[in-house]
C-alpha positions as CSV (number, residue, x, y, z in Angstrom):
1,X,72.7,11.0,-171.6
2,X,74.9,13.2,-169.3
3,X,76.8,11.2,-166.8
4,X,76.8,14.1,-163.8
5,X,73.3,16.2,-164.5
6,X,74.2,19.0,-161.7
7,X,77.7,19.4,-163.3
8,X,76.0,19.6,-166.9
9,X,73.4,22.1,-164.9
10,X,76.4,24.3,-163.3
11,X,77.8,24.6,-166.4
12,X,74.6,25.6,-168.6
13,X,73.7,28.3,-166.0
14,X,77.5,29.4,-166.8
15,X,76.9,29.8,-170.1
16,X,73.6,30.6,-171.0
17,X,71.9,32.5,-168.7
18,X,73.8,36.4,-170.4
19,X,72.3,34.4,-173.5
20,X,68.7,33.4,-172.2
21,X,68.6,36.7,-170.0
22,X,68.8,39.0,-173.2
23,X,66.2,37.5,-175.0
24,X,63.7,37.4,-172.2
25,X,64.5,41.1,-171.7
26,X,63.8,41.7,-175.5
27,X,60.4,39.6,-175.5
28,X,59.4,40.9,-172.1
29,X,61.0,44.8,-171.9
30,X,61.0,44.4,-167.9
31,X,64.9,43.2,-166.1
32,X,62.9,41.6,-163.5
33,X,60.5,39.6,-164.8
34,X,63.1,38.4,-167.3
35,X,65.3,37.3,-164.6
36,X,62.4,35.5,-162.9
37,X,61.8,33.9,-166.4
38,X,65.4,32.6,-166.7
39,X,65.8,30.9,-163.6
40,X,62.2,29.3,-164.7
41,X,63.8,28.2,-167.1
42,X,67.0,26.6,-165.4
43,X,64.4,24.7,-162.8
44,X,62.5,23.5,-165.2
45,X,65.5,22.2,-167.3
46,X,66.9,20.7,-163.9
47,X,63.0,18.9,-163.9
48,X,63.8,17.6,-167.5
49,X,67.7,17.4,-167.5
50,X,66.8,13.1,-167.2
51,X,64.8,13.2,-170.2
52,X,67.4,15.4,-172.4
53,X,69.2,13.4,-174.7
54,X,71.5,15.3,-176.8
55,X,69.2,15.0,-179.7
56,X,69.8,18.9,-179.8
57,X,72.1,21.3,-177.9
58,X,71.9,22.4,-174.4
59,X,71.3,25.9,-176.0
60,X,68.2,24.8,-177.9
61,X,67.2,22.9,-174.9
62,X,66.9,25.6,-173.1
63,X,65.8,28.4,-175.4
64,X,62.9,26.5,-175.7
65,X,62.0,26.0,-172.3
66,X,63.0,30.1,-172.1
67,X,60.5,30.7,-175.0
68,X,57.4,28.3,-173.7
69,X,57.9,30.0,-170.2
70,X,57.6,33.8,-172.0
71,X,54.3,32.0,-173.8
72,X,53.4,31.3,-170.4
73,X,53.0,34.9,-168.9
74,X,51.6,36.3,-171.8
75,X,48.9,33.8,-171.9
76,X,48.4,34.3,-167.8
77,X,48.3,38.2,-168.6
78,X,45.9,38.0,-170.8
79,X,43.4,35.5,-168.8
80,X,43.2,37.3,-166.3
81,X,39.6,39.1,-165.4
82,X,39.5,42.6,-166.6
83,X,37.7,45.2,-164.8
84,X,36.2,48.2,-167.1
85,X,36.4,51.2,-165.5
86,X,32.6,51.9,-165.7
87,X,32.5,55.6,-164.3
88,X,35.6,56.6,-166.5
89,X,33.6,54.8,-169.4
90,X,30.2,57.0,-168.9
91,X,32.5,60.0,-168.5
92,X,34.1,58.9,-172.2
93,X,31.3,57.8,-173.9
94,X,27.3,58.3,-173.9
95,X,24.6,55.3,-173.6
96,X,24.7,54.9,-178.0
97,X,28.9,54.7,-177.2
98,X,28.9,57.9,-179.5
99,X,32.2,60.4,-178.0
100,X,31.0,63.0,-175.3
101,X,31.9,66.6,-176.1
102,X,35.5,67.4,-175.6
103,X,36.8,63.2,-174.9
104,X,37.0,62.9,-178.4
105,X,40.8,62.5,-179.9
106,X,41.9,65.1,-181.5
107,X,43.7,65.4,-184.5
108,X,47.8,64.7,-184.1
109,X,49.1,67.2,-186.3
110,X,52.6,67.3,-185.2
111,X,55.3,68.8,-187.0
112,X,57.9,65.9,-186.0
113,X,57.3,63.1,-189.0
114,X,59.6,60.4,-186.6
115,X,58.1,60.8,-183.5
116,X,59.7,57.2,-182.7
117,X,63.2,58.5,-183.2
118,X,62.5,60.7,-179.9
119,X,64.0,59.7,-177.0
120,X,61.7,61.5,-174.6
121,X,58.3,60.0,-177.0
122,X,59.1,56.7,-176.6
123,X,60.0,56.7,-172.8
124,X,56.1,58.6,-172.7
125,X,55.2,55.7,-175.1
126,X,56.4,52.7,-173.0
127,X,55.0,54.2,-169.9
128,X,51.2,54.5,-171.4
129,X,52.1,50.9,-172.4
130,X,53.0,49.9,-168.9
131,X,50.1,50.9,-167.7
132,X,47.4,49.5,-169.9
133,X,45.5,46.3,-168.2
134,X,47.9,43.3,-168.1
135,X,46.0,41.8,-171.1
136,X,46.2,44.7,-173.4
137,X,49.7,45.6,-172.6
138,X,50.6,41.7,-173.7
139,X,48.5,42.3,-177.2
140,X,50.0,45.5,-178.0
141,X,53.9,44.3,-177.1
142,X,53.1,41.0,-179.2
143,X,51.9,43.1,-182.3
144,X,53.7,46.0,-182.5
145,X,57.0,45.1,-180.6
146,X,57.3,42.0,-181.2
147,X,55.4,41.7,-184.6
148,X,53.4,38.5,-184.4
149,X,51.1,38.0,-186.5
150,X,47.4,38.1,-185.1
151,X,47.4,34.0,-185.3
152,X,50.0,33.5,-183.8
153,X,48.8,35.7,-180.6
154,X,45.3,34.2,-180.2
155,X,47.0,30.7,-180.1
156,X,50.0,31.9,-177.7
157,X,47.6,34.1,-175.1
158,X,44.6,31.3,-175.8
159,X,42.1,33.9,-177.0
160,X,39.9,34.5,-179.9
161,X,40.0,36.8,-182.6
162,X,37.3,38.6,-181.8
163,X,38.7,38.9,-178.3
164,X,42.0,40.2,-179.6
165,X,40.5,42.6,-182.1
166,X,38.2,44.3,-179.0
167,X,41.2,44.1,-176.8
168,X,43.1,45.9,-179.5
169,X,40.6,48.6,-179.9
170,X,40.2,49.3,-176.5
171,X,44.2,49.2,-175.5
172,X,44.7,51.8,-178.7
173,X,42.1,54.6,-177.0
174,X,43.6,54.3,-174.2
175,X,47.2,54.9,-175.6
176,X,45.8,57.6,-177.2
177,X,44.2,59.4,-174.4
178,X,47.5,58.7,-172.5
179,X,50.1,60.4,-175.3
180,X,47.7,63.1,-175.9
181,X,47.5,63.8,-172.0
182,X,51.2,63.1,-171.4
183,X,52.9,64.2,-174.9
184,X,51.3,66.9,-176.8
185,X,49.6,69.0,-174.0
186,X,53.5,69.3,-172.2
């Protein structure tokens, strides 16, 4: 057990936080809300720093705390209530759900084959992402940017499959509508 817990404290925040900082940024793609996430982390670990033993090392210690805390606002993000835009809806889809005359996608015949590789794509991609509904933007960064399985995000956001597969549906339309209005009609 650590004989001077602030010391062993002061020190950790020394040396981890560039550590714990980077991969909050890479699991959360937002500087602020991963430096709200680290120092999370640090008060929780000053709540626990009694109970840590040395069984593993103060970097483990806290990674996991980090990692639990990131599971944390995912899983709020995603239980929160979501409004649905009712008028938009009507003005997308008619009373069957079938596509109304001109809403439907089009075709994305572009003749870039790496539309990733583009600097000025994926700044147009990660603001359609920003702006999804806080539960559909955590679904589409846990699959596609941070490639979890679909298990693994039901259990970490606490939903169902079912839930995750209409959330996933939904959030892609809406990505859609948003790089077709903000990419290819430029």
């Amino acid at each position: 057990m650590p004989s001077d817990n602030s010391q062993d404290l002061a020190g950790w925040v020394e040396s981890y936080t560039s550590d714990l900082f980077s991969w909050a940024l890479h699991k959360t793609s937002d500087e602020e809300l991963s430096r709200d996430i680290v120092q999370d982390t640090f008060m929780a670990a000053a709540e626990k720093l009694d109970g840590f033993r040395g069984d593993s090392s103060p970097k483990t210690f806290l990674f996991s705390i980090l990692n639990h805390k990131i599971i944390d606002h995912y899983r709020r993000k995603v239980n929160k209530p979501l409004r649905l835009d009712e008028e938009k809806l009507s003005s997308v889809f008619n009373t069957n759900g079938e596509w109304l005359g001109n809403s439907k996608p089009r075709e994305w015949n572009e003749e870039e084959t790496n539309l990733l590789d583009d600097i000025e794509f994926q700044s147009v991609l990660r603001k359609c992402i920003s702006n999804l509904p806080d539960n559909w933007n955590a679904c589409i960064t846990l699959k596609y940017l941070q490639e979890k399985k679909t298990e693994e995000i039901c259990q970490d956001l606490g939903i169902t499959t079912s839930n995750y597969w209409q959330i996933m549906h939904r959030a892609k339309l809406q990505l859609r509508e948003c790089i077709e209005n903000n990419w290819f009609k430029k």
